[in-house]
N, C-alpha and C positions, 0 to 999 in steps of 0.2 A: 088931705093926704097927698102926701108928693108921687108922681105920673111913675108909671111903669117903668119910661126911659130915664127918667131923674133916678131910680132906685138903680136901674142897671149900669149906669155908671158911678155912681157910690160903690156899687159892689167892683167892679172891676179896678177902680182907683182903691181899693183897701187891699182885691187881689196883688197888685203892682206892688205896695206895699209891701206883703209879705213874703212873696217872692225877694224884694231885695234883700229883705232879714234873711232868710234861710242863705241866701247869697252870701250874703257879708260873717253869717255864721259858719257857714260851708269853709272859706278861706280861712277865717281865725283855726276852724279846728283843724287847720291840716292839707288844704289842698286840695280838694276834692269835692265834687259837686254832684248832685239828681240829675242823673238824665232819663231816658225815658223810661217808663214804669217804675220807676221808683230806683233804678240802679243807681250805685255809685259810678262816679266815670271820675279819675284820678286829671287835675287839673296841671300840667307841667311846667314845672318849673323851670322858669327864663335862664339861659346860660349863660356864666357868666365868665370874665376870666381869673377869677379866681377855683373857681369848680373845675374849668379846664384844665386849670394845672393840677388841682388837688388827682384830677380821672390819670392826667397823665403822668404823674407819680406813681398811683394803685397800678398803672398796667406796665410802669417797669419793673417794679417789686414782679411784679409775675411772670416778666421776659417777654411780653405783647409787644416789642420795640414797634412794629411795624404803625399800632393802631395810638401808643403813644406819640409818633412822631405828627401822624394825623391829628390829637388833641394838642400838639403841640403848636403846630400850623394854625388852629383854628385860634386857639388864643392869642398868637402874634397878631392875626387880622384884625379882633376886639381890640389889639392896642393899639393898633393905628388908626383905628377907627375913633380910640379916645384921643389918642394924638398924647399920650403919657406916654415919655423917654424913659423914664425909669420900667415901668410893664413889657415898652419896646424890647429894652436891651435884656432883660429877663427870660421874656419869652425867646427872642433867638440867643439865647445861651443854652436854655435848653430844648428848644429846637437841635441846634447843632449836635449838643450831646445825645440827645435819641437818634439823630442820624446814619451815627456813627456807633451805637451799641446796636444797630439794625443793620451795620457791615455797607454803608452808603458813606464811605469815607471819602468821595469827591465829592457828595453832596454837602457834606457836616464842613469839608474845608470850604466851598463857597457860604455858608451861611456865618463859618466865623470870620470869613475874611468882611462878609460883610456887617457884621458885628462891629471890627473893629474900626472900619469907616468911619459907621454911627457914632461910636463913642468918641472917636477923634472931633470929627465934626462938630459935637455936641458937647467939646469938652469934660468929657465923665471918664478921666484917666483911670478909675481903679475899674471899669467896665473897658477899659482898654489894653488892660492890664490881663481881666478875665480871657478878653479875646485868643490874645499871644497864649496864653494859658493851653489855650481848646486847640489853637492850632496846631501848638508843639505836638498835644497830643496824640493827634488826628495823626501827623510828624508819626512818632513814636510808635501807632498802631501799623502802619504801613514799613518801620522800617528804615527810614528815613532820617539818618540820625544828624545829619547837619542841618536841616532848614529846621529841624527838630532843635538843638542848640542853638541856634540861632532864635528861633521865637523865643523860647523858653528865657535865655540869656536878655532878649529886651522886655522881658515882663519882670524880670529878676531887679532890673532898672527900673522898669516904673515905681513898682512895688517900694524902692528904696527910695520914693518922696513919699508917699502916703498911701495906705493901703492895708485892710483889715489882714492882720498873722496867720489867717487860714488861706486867703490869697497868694501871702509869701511865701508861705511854706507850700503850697501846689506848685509855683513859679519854682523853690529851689529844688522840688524833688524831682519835674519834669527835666530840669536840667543835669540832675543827677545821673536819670536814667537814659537821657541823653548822649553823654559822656561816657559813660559806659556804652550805649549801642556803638560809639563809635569807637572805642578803643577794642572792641570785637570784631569790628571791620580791621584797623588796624594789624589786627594779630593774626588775621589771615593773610597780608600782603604776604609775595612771595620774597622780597628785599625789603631792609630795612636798613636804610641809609640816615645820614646825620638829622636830615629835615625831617624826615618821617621820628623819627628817635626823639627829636626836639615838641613835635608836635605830639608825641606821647605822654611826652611827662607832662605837659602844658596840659591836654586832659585831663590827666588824671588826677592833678591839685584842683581843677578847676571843680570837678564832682566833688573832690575832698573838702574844700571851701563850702561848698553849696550844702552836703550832708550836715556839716559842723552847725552851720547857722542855724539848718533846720532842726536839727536835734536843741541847739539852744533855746530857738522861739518855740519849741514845742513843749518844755518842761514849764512853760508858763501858761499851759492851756489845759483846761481839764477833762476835755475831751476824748478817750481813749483813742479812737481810730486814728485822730491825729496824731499824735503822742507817737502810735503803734506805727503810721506812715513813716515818720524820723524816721524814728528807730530802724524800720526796715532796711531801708534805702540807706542810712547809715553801714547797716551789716555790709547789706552787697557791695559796695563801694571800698569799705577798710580792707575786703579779704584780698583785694588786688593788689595791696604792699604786704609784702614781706614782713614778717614780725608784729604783725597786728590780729593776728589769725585768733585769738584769746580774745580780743578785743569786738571782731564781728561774731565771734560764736555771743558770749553777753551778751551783746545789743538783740542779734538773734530772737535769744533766749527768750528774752526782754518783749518784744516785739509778739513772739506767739502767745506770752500770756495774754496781752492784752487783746488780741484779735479773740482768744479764746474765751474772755469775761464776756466781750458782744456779741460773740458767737457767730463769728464770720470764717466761715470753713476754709472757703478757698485763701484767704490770706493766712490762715493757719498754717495752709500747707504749703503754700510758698515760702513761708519763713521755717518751714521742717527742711528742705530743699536749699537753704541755705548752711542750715544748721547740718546737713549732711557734709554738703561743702567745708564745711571749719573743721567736722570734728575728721573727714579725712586728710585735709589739708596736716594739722596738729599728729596724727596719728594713723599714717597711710590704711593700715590693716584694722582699725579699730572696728568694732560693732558698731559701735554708737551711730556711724555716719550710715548704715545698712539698716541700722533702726528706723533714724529720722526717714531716711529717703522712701522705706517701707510703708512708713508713718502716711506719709506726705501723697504716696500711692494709693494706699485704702481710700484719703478722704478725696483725694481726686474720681477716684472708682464710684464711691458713694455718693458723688455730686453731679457724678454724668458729664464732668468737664475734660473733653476728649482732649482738646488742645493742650490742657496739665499735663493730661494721662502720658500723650506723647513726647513732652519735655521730660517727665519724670523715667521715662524709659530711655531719654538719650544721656540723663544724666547717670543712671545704672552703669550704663554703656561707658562714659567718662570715667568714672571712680573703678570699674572695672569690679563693681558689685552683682554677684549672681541674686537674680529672682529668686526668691521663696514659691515655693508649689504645694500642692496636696501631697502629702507623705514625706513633707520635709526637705526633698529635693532642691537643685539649685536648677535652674534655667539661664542661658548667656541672656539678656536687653537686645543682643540683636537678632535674635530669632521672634522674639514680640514684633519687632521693628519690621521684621518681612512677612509680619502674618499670623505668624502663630502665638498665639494668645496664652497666657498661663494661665493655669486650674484656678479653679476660683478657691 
């Protein structure tokens, strides 16, 4: 008969054993493992940087900017830790963009300026291309409309050696709307003299140019929101010549279908806000433009985007369109503008 101690270790080596089965069965099922008295205790799962970005997606859909810029962050670090140029330039791209939809717009322009080092350095021109992209933007958020022009215009050039059409087409719309910021500086000078006059019209072919292209490369893509981007940025841009006023209402038009199949509110209603624009342009007195702009106010109201809400009241205020109220009433846009709110 084998010894006490010979049994007690047969028993404890078959223990050992079965412990690892329940181990290795624990993992297959799911993650999760016995702790003490028999509890489940949930085993976590390694982070990685693909999950970092998936979290920091989910928490801009939801407006988290602050905690996506921190998943953002934490992911860059994974990528340099792998030492992958491609996951680098990735993660500070959108690094930069949550910085900057978190209202950290000095911070968003150092991380794309450092972006674009990277990618220079590293020869990844369509990631340098991205860079000039985010910067303009960054640009464009702040106001900014010539270093805004200016990126935007050297990514418009990269872009024209090699570079995927959803690239191009970001590069010619930020140019776009570059050219206009700045032909609205423009319009406020107090003189307008020959140089200024020369550098007017120079703008405003130059947006005209950049709409054109992108409305071209956009009917070869199936994508709506791009397609709907052209389009847009087409409207605003045509309504600033003369005689084209038919021409940005269309695109307009054009433009809110499409934001309206994906069901994107707020561009809905920026392109209502154009469409008010054309049809009073076309028709000083008309409805139509007191529709759309009315239009364009509800979904701003319904969307809690105060920043619309405010544009949409100085354009009231421009077309010289009274507020609708409860009981039918009209209210002036600049009694809103110093406080007083209209009836719901």
């Amino acid at each position: 008969h084998p010894s006490a101690a010979a049994m007690t270790a047969a028993e404890e080596e078959a223990a050992a054993e079965g412990a690892a089965a329940e181990g290795a069965a624990a993992a297959a099922g799911g993650g999760e493992g016995e702790g003490e008295e028999g509890q489940i205790v949930p085993v976590e799962e390694p982070v990685t940087f693909e999950s970092l970005m998936s979290q920091c997606q989910t928490l801009c859909e939801t407006g988290d900017y602050g905690d996506a810029v921190s998943s953002a962050e934490e992911a860059l670090v994974l990528a340099k830790e792998s030492d992958d140029k491609t996951l680098q330039v990735t993660a500070m791209c959108t690094l930069c963009q949550m910085q900057s939809r978190n209202g950290d717009n000095a911070l968003a322009l150092d991380t794309a300026k450092q972006m674009r080092t990277f990618c220079h350095e590293i020869k990844v021109y369509d990631g340098e291309a991205q860079a000039l992209v985010e910067i303009a933007n960054i640009h464009l958020n702040e106001h900014q409309a010539k270093p805004a022009v200016r990126a935007a215009g050297a990514a418009v050039k990269f872009c024209a050696k090699k570079a995927e059409p959803e690239l191009k087409l970001a590069a010619l719309c930020a140019l776009a709307e570059g050219c206009l910021q700045l032909l609205m500086d423009y319009n406020n000078a107090m003189v307008v003299d020959t140089r200024l006059q020369r550098e007017i019209d120079q703008m405003a072919a130059k947006a005209f140019a950049a709409v054109q292209e992108a409305v071209a490369i956009s009917e070869e893509m199936e994508e709506f929101s791009l397609r709907a981007r052209a389009l847009f940025w087409y409207s605003r841009v045509v309504l600033i010549f003369k005689g084209k006023e038919q021409e940005g209402l269309e695109a307009a038009a054009k433009a809110k279908f499409l934001y309206q199949k994906i069901g994107d509110k707020i561009q809905e209603g920026e392109c209502l806000m154009v469409l008010a624009q054309a049809y009073h342009k076309i028709e000083p007195k008309s409805q139509w433009a007191s529709n759309a702009a009315h239009d364009a106010l509800e979904i701003f109201q319904k969307e809690g985007n105060t920043a619309a809400k405010e544009r949409t009241y100085l354009l009231f205020q421009e077309l010289g369109i009274a507020l609708r109220v409860a009981g039918g009433a009209g209210v002036q846009p600049s009694a809103v503008l110093d406080g007083a709110a209209p009836a719901a």
